[in-house]
C-alpha positions as CSV (number, residue, x, y, z in Angstrom):
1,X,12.9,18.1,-6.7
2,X,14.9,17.8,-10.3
3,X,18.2,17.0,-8.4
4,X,16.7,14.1,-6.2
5,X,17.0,10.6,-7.4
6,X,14.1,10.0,-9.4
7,X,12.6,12.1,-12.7
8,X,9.6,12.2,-14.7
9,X,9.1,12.1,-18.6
10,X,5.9,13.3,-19.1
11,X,6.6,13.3,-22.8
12,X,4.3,10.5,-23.6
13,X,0.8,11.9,-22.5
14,X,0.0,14.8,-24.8
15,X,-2.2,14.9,-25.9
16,X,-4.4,13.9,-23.4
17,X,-2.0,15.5,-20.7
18,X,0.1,18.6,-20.7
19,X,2.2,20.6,-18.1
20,X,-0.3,23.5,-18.1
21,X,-3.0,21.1,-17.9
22,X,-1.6,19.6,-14.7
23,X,-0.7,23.3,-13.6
24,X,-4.3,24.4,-13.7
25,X,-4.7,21.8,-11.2
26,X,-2.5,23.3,-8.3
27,X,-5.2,24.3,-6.0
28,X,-6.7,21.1,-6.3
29,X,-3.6,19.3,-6.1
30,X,-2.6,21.7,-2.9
31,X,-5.9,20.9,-1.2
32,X,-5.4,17.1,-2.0
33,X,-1.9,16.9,-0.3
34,X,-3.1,19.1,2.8
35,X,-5.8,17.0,3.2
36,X,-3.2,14.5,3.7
37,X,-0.8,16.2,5.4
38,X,-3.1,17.7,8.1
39,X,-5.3,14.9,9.1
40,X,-8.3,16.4,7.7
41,X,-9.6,13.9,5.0
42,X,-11.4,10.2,5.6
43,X,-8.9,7.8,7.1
44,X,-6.6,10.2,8.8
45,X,-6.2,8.1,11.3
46,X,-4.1,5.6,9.6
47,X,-1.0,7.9,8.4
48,X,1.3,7.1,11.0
49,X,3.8,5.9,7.9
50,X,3.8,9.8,6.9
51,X,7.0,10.4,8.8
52,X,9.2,7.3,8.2
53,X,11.6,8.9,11.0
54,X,9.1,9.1,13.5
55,X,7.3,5.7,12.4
56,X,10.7,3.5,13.0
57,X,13.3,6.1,15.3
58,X,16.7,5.3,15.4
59,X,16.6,3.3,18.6
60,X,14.3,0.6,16.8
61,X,16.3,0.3,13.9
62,X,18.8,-0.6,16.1
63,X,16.7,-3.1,17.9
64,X,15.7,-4.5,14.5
65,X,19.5,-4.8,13.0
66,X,20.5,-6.8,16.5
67,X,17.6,-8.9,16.2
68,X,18.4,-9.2,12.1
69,X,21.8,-10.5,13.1
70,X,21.2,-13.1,15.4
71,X,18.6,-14.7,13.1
72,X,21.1,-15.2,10.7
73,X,24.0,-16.4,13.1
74,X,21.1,-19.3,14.6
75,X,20.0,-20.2,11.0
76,X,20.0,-20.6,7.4
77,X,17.0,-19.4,5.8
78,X,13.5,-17.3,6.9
79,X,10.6,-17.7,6.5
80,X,8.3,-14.6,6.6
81,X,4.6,-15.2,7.3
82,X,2.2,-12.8,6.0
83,X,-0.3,-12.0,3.6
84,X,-1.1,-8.3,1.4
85,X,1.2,-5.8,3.2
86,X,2.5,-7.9,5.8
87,X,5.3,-9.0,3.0
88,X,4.7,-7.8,0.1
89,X,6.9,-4.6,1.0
90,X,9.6,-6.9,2.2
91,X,9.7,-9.0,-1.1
92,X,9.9,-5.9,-3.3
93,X,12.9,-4.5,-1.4
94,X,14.3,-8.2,-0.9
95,X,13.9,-9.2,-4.9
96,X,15.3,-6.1,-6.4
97,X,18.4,-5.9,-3.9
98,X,19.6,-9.1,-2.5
99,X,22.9,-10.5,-3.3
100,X,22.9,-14.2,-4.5
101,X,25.3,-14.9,-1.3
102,X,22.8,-13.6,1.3
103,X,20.7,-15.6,3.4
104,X,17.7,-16.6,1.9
105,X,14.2,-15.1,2.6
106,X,10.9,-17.6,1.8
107,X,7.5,-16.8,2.1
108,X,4.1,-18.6,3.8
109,X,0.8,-18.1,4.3
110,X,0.3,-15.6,1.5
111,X,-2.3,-17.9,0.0
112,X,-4.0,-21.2,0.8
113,X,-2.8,-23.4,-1.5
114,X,-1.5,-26.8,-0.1
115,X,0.6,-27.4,-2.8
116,X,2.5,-24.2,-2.3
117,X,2.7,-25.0,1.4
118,X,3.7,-28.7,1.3
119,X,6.4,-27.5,-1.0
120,X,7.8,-24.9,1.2
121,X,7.7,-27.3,4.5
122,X,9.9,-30.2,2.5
123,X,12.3,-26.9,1.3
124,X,12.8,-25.9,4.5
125,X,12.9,-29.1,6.8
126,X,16.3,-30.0,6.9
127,X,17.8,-25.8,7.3
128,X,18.1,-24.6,10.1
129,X,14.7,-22.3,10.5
130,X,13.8,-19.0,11.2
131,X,10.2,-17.6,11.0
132,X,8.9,-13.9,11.2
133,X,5.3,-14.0,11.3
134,X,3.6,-10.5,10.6
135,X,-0.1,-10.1,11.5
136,X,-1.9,-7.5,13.5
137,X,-4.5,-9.4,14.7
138,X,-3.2,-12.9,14.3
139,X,-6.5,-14.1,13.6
140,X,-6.0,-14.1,9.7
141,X,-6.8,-16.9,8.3
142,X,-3.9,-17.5,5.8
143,X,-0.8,-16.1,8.2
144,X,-2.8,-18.2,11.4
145,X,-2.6,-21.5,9.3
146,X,0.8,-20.7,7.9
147,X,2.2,-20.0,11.1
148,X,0.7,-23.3,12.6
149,X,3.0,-25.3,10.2
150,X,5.9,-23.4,10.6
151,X,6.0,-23.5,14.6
152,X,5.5,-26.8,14.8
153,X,8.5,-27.4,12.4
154,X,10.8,-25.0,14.3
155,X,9.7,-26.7,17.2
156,X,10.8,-29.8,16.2
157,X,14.0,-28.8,15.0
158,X,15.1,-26.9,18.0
159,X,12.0,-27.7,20.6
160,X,9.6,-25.0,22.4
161,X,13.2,-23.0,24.7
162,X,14.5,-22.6,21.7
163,X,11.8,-21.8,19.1
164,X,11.9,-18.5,21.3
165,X,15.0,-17.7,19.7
166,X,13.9,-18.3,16.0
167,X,10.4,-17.0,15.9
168,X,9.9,-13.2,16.1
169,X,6.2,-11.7,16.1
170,X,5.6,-8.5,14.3
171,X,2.0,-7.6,15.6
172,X,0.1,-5.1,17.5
173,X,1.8,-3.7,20.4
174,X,-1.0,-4.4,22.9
175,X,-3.6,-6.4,22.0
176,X,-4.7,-9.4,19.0
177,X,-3.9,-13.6,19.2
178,X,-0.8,-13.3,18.3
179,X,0.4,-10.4,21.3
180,X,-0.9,-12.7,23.3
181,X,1.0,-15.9,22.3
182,X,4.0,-14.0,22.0
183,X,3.5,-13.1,25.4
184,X,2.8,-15.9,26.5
185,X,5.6,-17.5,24.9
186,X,7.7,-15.3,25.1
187,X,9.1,-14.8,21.2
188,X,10.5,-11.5,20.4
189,X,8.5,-8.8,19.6
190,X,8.7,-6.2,17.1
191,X,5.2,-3.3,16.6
192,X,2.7,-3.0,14.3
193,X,1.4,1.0,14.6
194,X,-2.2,1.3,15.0
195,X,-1.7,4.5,12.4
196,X,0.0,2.4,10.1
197,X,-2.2,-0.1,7.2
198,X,-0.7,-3.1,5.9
199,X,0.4,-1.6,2.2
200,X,1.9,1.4,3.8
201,X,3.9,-0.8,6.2
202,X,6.8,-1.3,4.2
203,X,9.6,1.0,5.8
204,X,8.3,-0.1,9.5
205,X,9.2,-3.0,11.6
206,X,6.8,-5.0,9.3
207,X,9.0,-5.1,6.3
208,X,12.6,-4.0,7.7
209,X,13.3,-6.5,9.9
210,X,13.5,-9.6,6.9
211,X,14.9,-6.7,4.9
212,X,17.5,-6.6,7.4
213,X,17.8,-10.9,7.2
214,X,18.7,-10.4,3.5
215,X,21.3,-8.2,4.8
216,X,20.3,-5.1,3.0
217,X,20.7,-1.6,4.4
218,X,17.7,-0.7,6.6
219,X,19.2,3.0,7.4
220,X,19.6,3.9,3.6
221,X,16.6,2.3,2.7
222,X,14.8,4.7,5.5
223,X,16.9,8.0,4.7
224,X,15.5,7.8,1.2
225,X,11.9,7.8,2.1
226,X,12.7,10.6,4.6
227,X,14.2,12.9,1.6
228,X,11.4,12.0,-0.1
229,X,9.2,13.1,2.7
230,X,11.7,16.7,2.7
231,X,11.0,16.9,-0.8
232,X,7.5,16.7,-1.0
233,X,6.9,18.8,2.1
234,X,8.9,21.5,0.3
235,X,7.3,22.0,-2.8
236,X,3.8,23.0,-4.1
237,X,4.3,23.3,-7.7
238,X,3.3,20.3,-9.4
239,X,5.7,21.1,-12.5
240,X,8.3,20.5,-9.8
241,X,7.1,18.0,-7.7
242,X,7.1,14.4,-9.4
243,X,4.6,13.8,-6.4
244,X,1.7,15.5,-7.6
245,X,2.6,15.6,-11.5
246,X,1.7,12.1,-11.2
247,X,-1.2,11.9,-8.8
248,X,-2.7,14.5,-11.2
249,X,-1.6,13.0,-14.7
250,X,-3.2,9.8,-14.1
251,X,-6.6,11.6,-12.6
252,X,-6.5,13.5,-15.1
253,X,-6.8,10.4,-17.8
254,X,-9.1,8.6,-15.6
255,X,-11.5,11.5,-16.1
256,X,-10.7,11.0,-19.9
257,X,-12.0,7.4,-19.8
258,X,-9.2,5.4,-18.9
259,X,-9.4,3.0,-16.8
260,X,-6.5,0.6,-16.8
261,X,-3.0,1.9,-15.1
262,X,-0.2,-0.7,-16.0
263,X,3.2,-0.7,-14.5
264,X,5.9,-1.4,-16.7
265,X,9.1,-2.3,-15.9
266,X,12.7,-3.6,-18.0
267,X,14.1,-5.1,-14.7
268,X,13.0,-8.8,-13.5
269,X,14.3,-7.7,-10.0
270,X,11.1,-5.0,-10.0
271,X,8.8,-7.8,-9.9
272,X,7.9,-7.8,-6.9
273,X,8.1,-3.7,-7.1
274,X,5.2,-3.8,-8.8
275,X,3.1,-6.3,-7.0
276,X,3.6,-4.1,-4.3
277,X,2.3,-1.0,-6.3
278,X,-0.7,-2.7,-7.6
279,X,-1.9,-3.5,-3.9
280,X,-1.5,-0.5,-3.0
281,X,-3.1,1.4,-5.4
282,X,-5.8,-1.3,-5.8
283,X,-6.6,-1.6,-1.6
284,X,-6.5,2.3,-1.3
285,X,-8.4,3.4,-4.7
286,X,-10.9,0.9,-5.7
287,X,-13.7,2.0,-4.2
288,X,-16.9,3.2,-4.7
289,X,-17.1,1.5,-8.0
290,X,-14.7,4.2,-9.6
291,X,-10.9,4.3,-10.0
292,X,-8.4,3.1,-12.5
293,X,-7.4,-0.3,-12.0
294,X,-4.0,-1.4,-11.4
295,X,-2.2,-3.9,-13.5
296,X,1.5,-4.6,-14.5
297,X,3.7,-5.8,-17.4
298,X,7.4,-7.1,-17.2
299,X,9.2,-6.6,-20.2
300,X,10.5,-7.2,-22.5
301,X,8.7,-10.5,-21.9
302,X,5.4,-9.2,-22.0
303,X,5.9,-7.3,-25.0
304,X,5.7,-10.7,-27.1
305,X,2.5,-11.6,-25.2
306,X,0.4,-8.6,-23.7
307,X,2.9,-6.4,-25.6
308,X,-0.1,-7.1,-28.7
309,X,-3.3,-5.7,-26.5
310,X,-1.3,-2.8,-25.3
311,X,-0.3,-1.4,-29.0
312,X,-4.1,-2.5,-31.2
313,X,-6.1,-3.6,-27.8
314,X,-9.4,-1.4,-26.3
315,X,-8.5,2.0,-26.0
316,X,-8.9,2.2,-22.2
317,X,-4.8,1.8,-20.7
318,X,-2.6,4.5,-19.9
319,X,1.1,3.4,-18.9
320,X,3.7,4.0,-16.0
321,X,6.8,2.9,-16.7
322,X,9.5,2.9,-14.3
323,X,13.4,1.9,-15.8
324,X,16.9,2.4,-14.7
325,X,19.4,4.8,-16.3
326,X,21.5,2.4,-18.7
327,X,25.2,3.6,-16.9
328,X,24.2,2.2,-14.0
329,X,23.9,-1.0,-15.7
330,X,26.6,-3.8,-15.5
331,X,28.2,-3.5,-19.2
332,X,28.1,-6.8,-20.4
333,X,28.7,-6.3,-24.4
334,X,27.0,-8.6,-26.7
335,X,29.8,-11.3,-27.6
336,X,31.4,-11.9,-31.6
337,X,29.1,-14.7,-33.2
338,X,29.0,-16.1,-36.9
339,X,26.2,-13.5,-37.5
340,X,24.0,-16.1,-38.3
341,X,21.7,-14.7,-36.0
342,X,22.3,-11.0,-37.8
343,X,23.5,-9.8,-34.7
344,X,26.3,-8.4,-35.9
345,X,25.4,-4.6,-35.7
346,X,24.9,-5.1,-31.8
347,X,28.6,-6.8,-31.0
348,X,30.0,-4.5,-28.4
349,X,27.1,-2.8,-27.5
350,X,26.1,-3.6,-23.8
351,X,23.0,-4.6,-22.9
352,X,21.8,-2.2,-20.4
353,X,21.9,-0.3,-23.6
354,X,19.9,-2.7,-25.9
355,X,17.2,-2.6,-23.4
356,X,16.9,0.5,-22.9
357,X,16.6,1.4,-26.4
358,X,13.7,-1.3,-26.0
359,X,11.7,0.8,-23.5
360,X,12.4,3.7,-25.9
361,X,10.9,2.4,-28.6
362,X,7.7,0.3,-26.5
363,X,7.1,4.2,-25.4
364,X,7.1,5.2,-28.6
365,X,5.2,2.6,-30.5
366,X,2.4,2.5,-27.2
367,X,2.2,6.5,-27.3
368,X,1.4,5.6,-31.4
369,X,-1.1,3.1,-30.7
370,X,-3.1,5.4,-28.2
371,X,-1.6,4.8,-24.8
372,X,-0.6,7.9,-22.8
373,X,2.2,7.4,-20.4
374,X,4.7,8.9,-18.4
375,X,8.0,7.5,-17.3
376,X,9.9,7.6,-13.9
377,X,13.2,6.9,-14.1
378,X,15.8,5.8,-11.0
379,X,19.4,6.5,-11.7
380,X,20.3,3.3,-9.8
381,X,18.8,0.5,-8.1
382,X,19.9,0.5,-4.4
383,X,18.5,0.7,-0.6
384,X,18.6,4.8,-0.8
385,X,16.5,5.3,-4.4
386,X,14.1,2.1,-3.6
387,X,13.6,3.6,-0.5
388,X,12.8,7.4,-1.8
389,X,10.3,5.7,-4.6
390,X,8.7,3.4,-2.5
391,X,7.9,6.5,-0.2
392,X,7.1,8.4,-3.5
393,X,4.3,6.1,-4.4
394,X,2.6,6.0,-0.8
395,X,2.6,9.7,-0.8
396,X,1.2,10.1,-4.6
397,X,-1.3,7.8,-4.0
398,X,-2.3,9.2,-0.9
399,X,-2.6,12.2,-2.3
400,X,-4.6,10.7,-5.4
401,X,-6.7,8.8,-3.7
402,X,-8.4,12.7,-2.3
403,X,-8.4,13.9,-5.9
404,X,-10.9,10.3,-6.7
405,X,-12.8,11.7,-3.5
406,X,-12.3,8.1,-1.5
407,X,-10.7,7.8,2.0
408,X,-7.2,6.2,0.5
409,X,-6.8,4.2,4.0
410,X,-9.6,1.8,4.8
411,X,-10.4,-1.9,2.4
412,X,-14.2,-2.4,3.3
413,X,-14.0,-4.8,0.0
414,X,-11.7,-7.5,1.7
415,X,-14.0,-8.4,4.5
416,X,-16.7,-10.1,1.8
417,X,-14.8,-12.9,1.1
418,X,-13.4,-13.5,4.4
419,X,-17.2,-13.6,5.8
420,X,-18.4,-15.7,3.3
421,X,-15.6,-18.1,4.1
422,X,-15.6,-17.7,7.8
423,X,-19.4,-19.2,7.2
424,X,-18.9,-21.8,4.9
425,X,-16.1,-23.7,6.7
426,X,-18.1,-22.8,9.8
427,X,-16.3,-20.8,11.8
428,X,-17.9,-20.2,15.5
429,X,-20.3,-16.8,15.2
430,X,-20.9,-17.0,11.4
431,X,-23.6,-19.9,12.3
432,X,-26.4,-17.5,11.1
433,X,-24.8,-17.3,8.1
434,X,-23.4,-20.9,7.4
435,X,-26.4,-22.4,6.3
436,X,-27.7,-19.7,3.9
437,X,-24.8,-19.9,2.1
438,X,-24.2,-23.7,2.1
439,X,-27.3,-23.1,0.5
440,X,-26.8,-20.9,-1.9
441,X,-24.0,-23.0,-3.1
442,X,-25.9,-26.2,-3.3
443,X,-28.4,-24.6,-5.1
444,X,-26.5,-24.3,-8.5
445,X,-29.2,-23.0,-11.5
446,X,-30.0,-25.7,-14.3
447,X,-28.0,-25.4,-17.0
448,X,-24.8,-23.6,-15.2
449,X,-22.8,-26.2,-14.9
450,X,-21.0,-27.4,-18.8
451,X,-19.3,-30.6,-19.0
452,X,-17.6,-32.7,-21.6
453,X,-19.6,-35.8,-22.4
């Protein structure tokens, strides 16, 4: 895989980590990514995003590019409501590659803040309004609530005939609330696979259709992933697949005693990137009461805050980092000045350069403080390498998520809170439940609650 677009520099982990260390682990590594690849581990059901070509064929790209187009021709901005997976795919793509001209993407129902919400309605209210809602059931709470909002206010803009040109449903192809309104209705429909989970939804209808909105390119985005796929299928050495060099490099310091993973990035347009990452690798890992536990870092910003626990902090993180190749970069040289600043020694220099030689030396100074890491590195930010990494990191994690002996697909853990909230706001079926905990609540132990005064 060294001529594809994305390398690893596994300098940074010895000692904890070497090649031959990672070598030893081929079988296992072998087994692991079988496991995957044939169906035979928990979860197997839900790997319908393994083939990105099969997942969205050409035909619906096609479908998805039309229906892309006449969004934007009938409005001014979208709004794309979803919650976990159901956008935060789309952001990540949207965030690192949109040009400031194209048609702006928002986001609802990804929380339930009113604030938030009342915000984004007055925003919005006078623009001509499209909405993508993305849910498979349509029954979740925040999407449901969001999209209540959001309808109404298309609705009024444009009434109900021609809402069904503005709102577009991306939901289960058969059955759930909101197949049915959109039935009913008659908005357009794009499908959710029943293979495919919300985090691993990014390169399917779910996330490629407001992709598409932003006016960035769908095909290349999905020709990565499927070289990445090639890649991956054709090649079992781990000291030549970046794949499983990583999926065994970081279970290979978990069994050391680590247990912190932080994604770090020198590009503000990667925010989202790693928001992305850490649900998936939080939603398909952390179970069982074991895994490393995914956190990230944006730097250099974070280097003058959390930049202090990483270098003397508890000895418990090891580090991804994931930069671009300085040439890529647009040169923009550090200006003349009256060196007050004693800046002089950088004039000329650009700054893709400066930074870079800032992720060299946070490597360096982190690998010196005790934090193993490894670096991936992209040698440009567009649709075709976003698309190869993002299918990179759903296929390593798969794959990983076998080595930690958990089934990689299924979030038991997000159902708690959504039954303990169905109950307390007394949702119809929960009643058994509704008073215990109203109880339990009321029932606060002395001395718990502190107060001024």
């Amino acid at each position: 895989m060294s001529d594809l677009p994305l390398k690893i520099d596994a300098a940074h982990l010895a000692p904890e980590v070497t090649p031959e260390q990672v070598a030893a682990w081929k079988d296992y590594l072998v087994w692991a990514s079988d496991t995957l690849i044939n169906g035979t581990g928990a979860g197997a059901d839900f790997r319908g995003w393994l083939d990105p070509a099969e997942m969205v064929p050409d035909s619906q790209i096609d479908e998805i590019e039309e229906i892309a187009r006449g969004l934007r021709e009938r409005s001014e901005t979208l709004v794309v409501i979803g919650i976990g997976g159901s956008y935060l795919g789309a952001r990540a793509v949207i965030e690192a590659l949109a040009e400031p001209y194209a048609p702006t993407v928002h986001y609802a129902g990804n929380s339930l803040s009113p604030v938030y919400h009342t915000r984004l309605l007055d925003a919005v209210k006078d623009k001509k309004l499209a909405v993508n809602v993305v849910s498979k059931s349509g029954t979740t709470t925040e999407p449901a609530v969001a999209f209540r909002y959001l309808r109404n206010l298309v609705e009024q803009q444009v009434g109900k005939d021609g809402a069904k040109d503005l709102i577009v449903a991306t939901t289960d192809e058969k059955k759930g609330a909101l197949r049915k309104v959109a039935n009913e209705v008659g908005y357009h429909t794009l499908p959710i696979g029943d293979d495919v989970g919300g985090r691993y939804s990014v390169l399917s209808a779910v996330g490629l259709l407001p992709i598409a909105y932003a006016g960035i390119d769908i095909r290349a985005l999905r020709q990565g992933a499927i070289d990445c796929k090639k890649a991956a299928d054709s090649e079992t050495d781990p000291l030549k697949n970046p794949i499983l060099f990583y999926a065994a490099a970081r279970n290979l310091l978990y069994r050391q005693g680590f247990l912190i993973e932080v994604f770090s990035e020198f590009e503000p347009r990667l925010h989202y990137l790693a928001e992305w990452w850490k649900q998936l690798v939080g939603e398909s890992e952390g179970k069982d009461h074991i895994s490393l536990f995914p956190a990230s870092l944006e730097m250099t910003t974070d280097l003058h805050s959390l930049g202090q626990y990483m270098q003397e902090g508890r000895r418990q993180v090891i580090e991804t980092f994931v930069i671009l190749d300085p040439a890529s970069e647009p040169n923009l040289p550090v200006p003349t000045g009256d060196d007050a600043d004693e800046l002089g020694y950088l004039v000329g220099k650009p700054m893709g350069e400066i930074n870079y030689a800032a992720y060299q030396a946070t490597a360096l100074a982190h690998r010196d403080g005790g934090v193993p890491s490894q670096t991936i590195t992209l040698p440009r930010l567009d649709a075709y390498t976003l698309g190869f990494l993002l299918y990179f990191f759903e296929r390593a994690v798969g794959v990983s998520g076998y080595l930690m002996g958990v089934n990689p697909f299924n979030q038991p853990g997000v159902e708690a809170y959504k039954k303990n909230m169905f109950a307390l706001l007394a949702k119809p079926g929960y009643e058994g439940e509704t008073a215990r905990l109203k109880d339990a609540v009321a029932k606060t132990p002395a001395g718990s609650t502190i107060t001024f005064g």
